[in-house]
C-alpha positions as CSV (number, residue, x, y, z in Angstrom):
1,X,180.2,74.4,94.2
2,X,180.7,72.9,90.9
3,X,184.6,71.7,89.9
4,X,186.1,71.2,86.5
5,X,189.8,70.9,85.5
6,X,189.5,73.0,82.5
7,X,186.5,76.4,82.9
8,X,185.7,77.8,79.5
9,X,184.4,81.4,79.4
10,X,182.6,82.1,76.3
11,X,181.6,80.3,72.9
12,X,183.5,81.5,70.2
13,X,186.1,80.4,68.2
14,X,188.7,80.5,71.0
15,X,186.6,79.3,73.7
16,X,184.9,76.2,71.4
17,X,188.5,75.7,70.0
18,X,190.5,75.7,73.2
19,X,187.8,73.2,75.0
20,X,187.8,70.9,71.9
21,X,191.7,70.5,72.3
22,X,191.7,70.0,75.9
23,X,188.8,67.9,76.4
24,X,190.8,64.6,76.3
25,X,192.8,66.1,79.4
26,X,190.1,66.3,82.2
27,X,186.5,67.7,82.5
28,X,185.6,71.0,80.6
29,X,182.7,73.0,81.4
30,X,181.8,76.1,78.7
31,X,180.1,78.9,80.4
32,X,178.0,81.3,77.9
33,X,176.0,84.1,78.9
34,X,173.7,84.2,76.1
35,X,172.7,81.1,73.6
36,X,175.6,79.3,72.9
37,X,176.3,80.1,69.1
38,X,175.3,84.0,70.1
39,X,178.9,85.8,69.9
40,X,181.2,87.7,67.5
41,X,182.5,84.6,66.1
42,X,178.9,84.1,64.6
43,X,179.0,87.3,62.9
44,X,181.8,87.5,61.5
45,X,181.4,87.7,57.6
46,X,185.1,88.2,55.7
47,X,187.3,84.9,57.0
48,X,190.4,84.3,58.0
49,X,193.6,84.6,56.4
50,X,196.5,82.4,55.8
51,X,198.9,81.9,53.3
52,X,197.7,78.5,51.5
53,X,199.6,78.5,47.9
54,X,202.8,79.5,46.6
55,X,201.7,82.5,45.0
56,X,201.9,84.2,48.9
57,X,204.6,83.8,51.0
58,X,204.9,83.9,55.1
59,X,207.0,87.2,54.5
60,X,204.2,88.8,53.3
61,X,201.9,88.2,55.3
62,X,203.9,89.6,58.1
63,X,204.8,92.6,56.1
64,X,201.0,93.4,55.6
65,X,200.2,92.7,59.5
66,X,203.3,94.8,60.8
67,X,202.5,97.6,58.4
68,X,199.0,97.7,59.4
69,X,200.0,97.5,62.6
70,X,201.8,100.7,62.9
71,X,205.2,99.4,63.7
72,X,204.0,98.5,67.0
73,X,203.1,94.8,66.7
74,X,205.4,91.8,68.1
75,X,207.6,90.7,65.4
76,X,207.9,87.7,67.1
77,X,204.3,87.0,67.7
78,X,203.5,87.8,64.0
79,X,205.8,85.8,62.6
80,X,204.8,82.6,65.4
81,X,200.9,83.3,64.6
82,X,201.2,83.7,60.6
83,X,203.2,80.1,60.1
84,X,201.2,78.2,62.0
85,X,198.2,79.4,60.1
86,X,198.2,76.3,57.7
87,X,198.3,74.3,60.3
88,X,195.3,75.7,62.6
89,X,193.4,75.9,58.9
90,X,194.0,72.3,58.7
91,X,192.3,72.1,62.6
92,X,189.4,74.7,61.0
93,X,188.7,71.5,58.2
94,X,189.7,68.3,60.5
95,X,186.1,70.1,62.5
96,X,183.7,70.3,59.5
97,X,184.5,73.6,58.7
98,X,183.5,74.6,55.0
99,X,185.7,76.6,53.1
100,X,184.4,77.8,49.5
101,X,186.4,76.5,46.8
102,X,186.7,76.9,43.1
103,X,185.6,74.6,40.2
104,X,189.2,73.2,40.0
105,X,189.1,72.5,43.8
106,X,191.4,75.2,44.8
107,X,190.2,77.9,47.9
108,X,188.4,81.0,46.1
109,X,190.7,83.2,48.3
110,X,189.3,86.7,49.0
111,X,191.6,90.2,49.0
112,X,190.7,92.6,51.4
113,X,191.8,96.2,53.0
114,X,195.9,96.2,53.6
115,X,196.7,92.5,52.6
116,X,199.0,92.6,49.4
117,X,197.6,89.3,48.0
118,X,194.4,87.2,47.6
119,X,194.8,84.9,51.5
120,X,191.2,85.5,52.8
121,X,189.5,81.8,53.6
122,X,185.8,82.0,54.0
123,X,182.7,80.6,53.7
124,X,180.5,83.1,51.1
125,X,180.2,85.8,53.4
126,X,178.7,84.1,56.5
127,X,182.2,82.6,57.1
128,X,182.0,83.1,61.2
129,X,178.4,81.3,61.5
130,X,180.0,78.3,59.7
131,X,182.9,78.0,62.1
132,X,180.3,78.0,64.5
133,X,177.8,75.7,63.1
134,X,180.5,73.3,62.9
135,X,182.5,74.0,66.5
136,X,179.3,73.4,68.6
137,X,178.4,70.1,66.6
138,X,181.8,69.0,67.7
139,X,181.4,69.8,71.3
140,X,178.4,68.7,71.4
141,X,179.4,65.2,70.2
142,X,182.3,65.3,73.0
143,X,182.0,63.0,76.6
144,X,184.4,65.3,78.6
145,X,182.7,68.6,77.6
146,X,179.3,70.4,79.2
147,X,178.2,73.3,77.6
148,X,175.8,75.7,79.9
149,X,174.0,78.6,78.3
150,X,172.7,81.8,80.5
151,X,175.5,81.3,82.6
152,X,177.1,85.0,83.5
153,X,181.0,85.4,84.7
154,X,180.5,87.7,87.2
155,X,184.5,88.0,88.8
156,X,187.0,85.6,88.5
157,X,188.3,84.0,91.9
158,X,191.9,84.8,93.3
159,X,193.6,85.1,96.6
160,X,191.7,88.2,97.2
161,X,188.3,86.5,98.0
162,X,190.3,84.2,100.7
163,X,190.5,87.3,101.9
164,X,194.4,88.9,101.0
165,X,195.1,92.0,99.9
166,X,196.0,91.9,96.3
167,X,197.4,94.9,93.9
168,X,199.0,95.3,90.8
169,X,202.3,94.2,92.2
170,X,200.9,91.4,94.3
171,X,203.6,88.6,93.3
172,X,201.8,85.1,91.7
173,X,198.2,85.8,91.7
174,X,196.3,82.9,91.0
175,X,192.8,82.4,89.4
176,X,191.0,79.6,90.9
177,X,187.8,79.3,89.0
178,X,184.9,82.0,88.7
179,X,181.3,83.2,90.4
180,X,178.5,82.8,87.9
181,X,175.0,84.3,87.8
182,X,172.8,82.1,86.7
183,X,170.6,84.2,84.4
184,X,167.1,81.8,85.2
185,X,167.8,81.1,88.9
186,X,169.5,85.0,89.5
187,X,171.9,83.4,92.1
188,X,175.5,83.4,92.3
189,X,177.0,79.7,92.2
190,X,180.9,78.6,92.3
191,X,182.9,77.3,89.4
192,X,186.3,76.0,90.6
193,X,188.9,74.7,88.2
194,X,192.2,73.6,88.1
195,X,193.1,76.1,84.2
196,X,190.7,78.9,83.7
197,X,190.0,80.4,80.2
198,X,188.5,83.8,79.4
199,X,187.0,83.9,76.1
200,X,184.9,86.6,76.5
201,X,185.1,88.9,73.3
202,X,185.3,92.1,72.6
203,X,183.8,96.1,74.0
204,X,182.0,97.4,71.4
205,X,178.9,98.0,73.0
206,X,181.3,100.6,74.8
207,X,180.1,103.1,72.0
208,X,176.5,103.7,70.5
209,X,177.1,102.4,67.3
210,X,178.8,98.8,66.8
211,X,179.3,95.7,64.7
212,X,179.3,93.8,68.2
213,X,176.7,91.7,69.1
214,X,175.0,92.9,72.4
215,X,176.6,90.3,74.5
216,X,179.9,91.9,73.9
217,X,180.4,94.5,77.1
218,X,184.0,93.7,77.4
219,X,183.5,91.5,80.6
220,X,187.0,89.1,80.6
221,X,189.0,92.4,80.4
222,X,187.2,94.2,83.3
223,X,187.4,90.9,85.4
224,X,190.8,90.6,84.8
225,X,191.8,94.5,85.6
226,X,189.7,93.8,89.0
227,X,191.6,91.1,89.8
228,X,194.3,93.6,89.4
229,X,196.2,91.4,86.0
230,X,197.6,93.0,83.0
231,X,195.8,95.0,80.6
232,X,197.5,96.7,77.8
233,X,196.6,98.7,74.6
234,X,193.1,99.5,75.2
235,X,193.6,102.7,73.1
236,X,193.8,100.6,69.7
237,X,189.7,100.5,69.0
238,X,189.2,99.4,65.4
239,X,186.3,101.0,64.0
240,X,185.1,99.2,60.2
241,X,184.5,101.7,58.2
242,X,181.6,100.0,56.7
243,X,178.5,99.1,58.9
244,X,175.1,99.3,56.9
245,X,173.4,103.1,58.1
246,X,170.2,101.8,59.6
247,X,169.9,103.9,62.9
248,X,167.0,102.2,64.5
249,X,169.0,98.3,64.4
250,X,171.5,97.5,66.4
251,X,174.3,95.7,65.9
252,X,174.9,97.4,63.0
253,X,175.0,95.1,60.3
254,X,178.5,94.3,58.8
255,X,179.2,94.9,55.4
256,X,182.3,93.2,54.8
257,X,185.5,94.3,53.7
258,X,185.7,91.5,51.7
259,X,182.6,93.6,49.4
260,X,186.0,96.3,48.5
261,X,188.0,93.5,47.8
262,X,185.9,92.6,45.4
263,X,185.5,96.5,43.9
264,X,182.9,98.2,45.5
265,X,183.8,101.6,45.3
266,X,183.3,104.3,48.6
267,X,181.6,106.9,47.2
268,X,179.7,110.6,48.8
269,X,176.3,112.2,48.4
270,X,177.2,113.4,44.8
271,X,178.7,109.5,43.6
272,X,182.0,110.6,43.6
273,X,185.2,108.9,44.4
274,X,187.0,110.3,47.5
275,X,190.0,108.0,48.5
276,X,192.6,108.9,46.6
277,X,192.6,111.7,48.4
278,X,193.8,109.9,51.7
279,X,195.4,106.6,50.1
280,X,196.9,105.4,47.1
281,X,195.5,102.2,48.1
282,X,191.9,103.7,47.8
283,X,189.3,101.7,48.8
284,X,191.5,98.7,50.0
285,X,193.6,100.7,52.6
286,X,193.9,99.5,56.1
287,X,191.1,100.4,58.1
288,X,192.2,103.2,59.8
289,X,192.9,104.8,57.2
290,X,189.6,104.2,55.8
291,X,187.5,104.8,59.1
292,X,188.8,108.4,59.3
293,X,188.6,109.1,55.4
294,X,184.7,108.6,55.7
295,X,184.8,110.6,59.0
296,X,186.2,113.1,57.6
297,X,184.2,113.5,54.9
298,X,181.0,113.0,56.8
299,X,181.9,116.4,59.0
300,X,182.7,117.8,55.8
301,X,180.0,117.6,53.9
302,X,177.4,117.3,57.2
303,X,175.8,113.9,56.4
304,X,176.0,111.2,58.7
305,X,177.0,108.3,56.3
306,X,178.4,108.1,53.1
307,X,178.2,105.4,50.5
308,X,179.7,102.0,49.2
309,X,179.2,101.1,45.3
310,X,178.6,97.9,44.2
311,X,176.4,98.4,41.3
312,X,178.8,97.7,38.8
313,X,179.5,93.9,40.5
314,X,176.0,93.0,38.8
315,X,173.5,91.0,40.5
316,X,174.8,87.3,40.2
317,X,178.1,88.0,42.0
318,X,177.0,89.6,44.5
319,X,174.2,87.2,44.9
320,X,176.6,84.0,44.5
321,X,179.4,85.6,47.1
322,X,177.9,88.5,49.3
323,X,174.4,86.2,49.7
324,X,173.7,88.0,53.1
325,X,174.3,91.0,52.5
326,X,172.5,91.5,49.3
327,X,169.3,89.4,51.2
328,X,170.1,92.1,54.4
329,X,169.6,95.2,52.0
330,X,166.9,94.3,50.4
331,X,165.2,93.5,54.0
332,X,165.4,97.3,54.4
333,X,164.6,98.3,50.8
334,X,167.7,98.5,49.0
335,X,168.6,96.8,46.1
336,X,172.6,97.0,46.1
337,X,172.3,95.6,42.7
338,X,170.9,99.0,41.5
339,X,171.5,101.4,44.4
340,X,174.5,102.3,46.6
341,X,174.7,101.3,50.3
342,X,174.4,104.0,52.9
343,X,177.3,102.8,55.1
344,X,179.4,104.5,58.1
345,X,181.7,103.6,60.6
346,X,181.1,101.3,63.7
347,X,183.0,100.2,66.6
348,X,183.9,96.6,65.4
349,X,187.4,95.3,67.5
350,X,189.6,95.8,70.2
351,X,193.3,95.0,69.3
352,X,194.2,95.1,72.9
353,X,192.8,93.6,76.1
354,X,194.3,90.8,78.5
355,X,198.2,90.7,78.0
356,X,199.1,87.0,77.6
357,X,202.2,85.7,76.8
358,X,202.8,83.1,73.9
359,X,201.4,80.3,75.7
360,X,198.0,82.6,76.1
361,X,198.4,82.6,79.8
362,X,197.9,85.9,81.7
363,X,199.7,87.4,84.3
364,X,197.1,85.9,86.5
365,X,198.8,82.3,87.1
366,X,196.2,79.3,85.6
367,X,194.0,82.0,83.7
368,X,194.7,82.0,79.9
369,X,192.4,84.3,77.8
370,X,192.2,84.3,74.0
371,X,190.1,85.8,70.8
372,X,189.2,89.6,70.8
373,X,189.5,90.0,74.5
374,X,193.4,89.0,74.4
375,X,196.1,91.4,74.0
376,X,198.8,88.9,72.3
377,X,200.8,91.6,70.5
378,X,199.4,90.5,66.8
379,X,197.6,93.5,65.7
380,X,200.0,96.5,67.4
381,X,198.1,99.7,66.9
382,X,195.6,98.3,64.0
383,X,194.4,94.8,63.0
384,X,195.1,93.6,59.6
385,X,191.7,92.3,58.3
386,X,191.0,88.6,59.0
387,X,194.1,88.5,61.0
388,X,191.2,88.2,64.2
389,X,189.8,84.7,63.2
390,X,193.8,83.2,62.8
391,X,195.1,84.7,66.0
392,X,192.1,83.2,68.1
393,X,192.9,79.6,66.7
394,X,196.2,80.1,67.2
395,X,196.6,81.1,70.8
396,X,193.5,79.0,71.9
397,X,195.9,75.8,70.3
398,X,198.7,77.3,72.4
399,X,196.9,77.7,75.6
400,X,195.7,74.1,75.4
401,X,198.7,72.7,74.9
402,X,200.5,74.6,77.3
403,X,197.0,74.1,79.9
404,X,197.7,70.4,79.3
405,X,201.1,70.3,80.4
406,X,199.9,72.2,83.6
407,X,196.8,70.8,84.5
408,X,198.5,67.6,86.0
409,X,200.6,69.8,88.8
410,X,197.4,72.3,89.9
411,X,195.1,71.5,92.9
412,X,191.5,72.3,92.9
413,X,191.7,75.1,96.2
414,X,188.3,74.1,98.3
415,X,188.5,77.1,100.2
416,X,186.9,79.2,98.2
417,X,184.1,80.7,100.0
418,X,180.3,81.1,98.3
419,X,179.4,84.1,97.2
420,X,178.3,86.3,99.7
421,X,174.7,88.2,98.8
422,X,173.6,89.4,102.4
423,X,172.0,92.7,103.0
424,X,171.3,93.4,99.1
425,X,167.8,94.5,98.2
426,X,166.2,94.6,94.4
427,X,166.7,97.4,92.6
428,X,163.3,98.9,91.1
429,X,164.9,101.2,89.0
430,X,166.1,99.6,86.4
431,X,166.2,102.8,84.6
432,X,169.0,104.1,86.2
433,X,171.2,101.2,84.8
434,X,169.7,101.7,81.4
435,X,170.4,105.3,81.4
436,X,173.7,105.2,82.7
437,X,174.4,102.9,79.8
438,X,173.2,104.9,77.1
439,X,175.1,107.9,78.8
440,X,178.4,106.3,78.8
441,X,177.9,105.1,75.1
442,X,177.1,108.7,74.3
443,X,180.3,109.6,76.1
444,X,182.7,107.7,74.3
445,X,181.6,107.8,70.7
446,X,181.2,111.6,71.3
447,X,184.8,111.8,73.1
448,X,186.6,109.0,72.6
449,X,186.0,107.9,69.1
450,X,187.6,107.5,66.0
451,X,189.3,111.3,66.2
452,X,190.6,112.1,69.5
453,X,192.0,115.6,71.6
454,X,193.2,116.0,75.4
455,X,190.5,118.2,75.7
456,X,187.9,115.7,74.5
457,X,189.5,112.9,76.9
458,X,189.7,114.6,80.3
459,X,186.0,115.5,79.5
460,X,185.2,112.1,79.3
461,X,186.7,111.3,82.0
462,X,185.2,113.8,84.0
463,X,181.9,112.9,83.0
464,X,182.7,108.9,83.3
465,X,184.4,109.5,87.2
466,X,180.8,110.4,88.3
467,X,178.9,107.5,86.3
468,X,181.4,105.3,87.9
469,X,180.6,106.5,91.4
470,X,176.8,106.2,90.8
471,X,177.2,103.2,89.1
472,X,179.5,101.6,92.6
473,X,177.1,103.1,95.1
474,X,174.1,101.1,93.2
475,X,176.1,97.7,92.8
476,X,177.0,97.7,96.5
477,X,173.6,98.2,97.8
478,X,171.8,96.3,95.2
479,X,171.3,92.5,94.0
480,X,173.2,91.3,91.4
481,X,171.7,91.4,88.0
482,X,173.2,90.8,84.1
483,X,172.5,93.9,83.3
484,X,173.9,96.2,86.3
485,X,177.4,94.0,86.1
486,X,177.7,94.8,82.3
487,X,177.4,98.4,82.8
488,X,180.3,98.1,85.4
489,X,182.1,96.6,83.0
490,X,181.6,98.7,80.3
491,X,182.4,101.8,82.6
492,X,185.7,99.7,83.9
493,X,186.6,99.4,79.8
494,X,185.7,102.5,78.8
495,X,188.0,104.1,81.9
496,X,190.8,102.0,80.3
497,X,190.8,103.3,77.0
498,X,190.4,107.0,78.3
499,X,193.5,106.1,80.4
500,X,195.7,104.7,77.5
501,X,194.6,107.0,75.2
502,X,195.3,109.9,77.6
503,X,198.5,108.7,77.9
504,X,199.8,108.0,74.0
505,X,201.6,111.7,73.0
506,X,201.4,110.8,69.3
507,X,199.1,109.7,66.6
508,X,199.2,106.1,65.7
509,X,197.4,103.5,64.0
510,X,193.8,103.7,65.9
511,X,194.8,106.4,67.8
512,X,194.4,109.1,66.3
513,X,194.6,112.6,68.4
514,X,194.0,116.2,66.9
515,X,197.1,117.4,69.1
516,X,199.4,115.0,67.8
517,X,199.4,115.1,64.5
518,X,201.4,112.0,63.0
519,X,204.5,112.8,61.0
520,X,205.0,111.8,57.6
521,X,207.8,109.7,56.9
């Protein structure tokens, strides 16, 4: 068994952030399950937005977020996350993070989809590998801190493995560290820690087509709803309306909002314009909007993408601020400088997830959770574009200080027992995991996608109950693997949106359902 004071799931922003503030509190350990720099944070292209010069105010910034948002957002968490942003920007520099500026030394701010003014911080349009880049050189330079890659989260420990029974209204559940599979050794081995931190991103690998890296299968969140904590808003899936169509690659490669801001046009098969027929923001309308514009005109018209028109940008802008995406199309033979970008929508964010509190600690005492797989209250029933990178910093700076207040009054609890792997036997058919997978992703972006119904739910969740007994009946009989614990938490995810969606009687922000339509105000 292996003990820390502070356990770090996951290497993005809010896990790297979060173990860079607390490291000078006690011994961290940051568990990854792929390579370390190998997460959403990394792809991220657009950047993070915060109101730097007096041209913006605070006020609108929170106008923008709660609008986008749907009217369902917390005021109160808006307004806390949106001032601080200088100051967590100020963090983002203090860490070698590189910011593109203009010849007079200002920030080249970006505009994108919903914001009312030019706040967008980034680094060309690879903004999320920088913060990386410069996050794991820090960590790396820091005594207190180990950083272990191939290292799989497999359940987070509470009272229920010292063998109480725990349910939803169990009174002060407690984490106590996690089990980890060891991806190069396949066992099971014992993390105990005094503070806990799930920083495990986001589900997009929930549907076939996604923005998401493969790594993300939604893993903190089904932890946490095993271990019977609170999970909230798992309705709200943000799909970009702009991934690059290339069926046989996946992630889907992002093309960045940031590319509208900047007046790329969306365009159909015949070049024409078809926004303002959803949006008198066009183009630049939140992302809901946007998503189910270009769905809506792909079952129209029968193709499956549409397009995005940059031609008129010229070749040295994009070239000097879209580098990567320009080099990315002409990997695949397009030449956006001359030709229009076959785009559609992708799964890309999950606005809700772990509730957590404004300290970023769950309902599960110890165990704080923060980035995409934390429901804060921020993004309500749609996330305002960029708001992602900004919250993560945020509550990661929250939990830390909040963890370090803590840390001093928790006890390490030794009677943990090991995991316990006897009478499992190797499962052979791998295929049945692989298939399963496919099945479920075929499921939900069929079902459960950007347009909703009641009919189309309870069919998935018809079809999704007998996966999930399949799926139980292997695990229990089978060793552990990577693979077969992702596609239980996929199927745990996926049965939490069906269950929230099923449950919201109206359309709003993300969810959006054929037998509710909204109502205009």
């Amino acid at each position: 068994m292996k003990e820390v004071d502070f356990l770090v799931v996951g290497s993005g922003i809010a896990g790297l952030t979060f173990a860079l503030k607390v490291a000078d509190y006690g011994k961290v350990c940051i568990l990854t399950k792929a390579e370390a720099s190998e997460g959403s944070t990394k792809y991220a292209q657009g950047g993070i937005a915060a109101v730097i010069y007096d041209s913006d105010s605070f006020d609108k910034h929170i106008q923008d977020t709660l609008i986008a948002g749907a009217g369902i957002c917390d005021e109160e968490t808006v307004r806390m996350t949106i001032t601080e942003a200088p100051n967590r920007i100020r963090d983002l520099v203090q860490y070698g993070i590189h910011f593109d500026k203009r010849p007079d030394g200002l920030y080249d701010l970006h505009r994108e989809g919903g914001h009312s003014n030019f706040r967008i911080l980034h680094h060309k349009d690879n903004t999320g590998a920088e913060m990386e880049r410069a996050l794991l050189e820090e960590i790396h330079r820091h005594p207190n801190i180990e950083l272990l890659e191939n290292q799989y989260a497999v359940e987070i420990i509470t009272q229920h493995h010292l063998g109480q029974w725990v349910t939803h209204h169990t009174p002060n559940i407690e984490c106590y560290g996690a089990y980890v599979l060891d991806s190069k050794t396949q066992k099971v081995e014992t993390y105990l820690a005094k503070v806990t931190m799930l920083a495990t991103g986001g589900i997009g690998n929930v549907y076939t087509t996604t923005t998401n890296p493969i790594t993300a299968t939604g893993d903190g969140v089904a932890m946490v709803h095993r271990a019977r904590g609170k999970v909230a808003d798992m309705e709200f899936v943000q799909f970009h309306p702009t991934s690059l169509y290339y069926p046989t690659e996946r992630p889907a490669f992002l093309i960045t909002e940031a590319l509208r801001g900047a007046g790329a046009v969306l365009k159909d098969h015949w070049g024409r314009e078809f926004m303002q027929k959803y949006d008198s923001r066009l183009s630049l309308a939140p992302r809901d909007i946007v998503a189910r514009a270009i769905d809506n005109e792909m079952k129209i018209s029968g193709y499956d993408h549409l397009y995005l028109d940059a031609r008129h940008l010229g070749k040295a802008e994009l070239m000097g601020k879209f580098p990567n995406i320009y080099a990315k199309c002409l990997d695949v033979g397009i030449n956006i400088a001359k030709e229009m970008i076959p785009i559609r929508p992708a799964a890309h964010y999950q606005c809700g997830g772990i509730v957590v509190d404004h300290n970023g600690e769950s309902s599960i005492h110890h165990l704080y959770a923060a980035g995409e797989c934390a429901r804060t209250g921020l993004h309500g029933g749609n996330r305002l574009a960029s708001n992602s990178l900004l919250e993560a910093v945020v509550f990661a700076h929250h939990a830390a200080m909040h963890a370090i207040e803590q840390v001093r009054n928790i006890s390490i609890c030794h009677e943990v027992p090991a995991w316990n792997a006897e009478g499992m036997e190797l499962n052979e058919e791998m295929v049945l995991v692989t298939q399963t997978r496919k099945e479920l992703q075929e499921i939900m972006s069929n079902y459960v996608g950007i347009v909703r119904s009641n009919l189309r739910l309870q069919r998935a969740f018809d079809r999704l109950n007998l996966i999930y007994r399949e799926t139980e009946d292997l695990y229990k009989r089978s060793v552990l693997t990577e693979d077969l614990s992702e596609l239980r938490n996929l199927i745990a995810c996926a049965y939490l949106i069906i269950r929230a969606a099923s449950q919201r009687k109206e359309s709003v922000g993300l969810h959006y359902s054929v037998d509710y339509p909204p109502v205009n105000k």
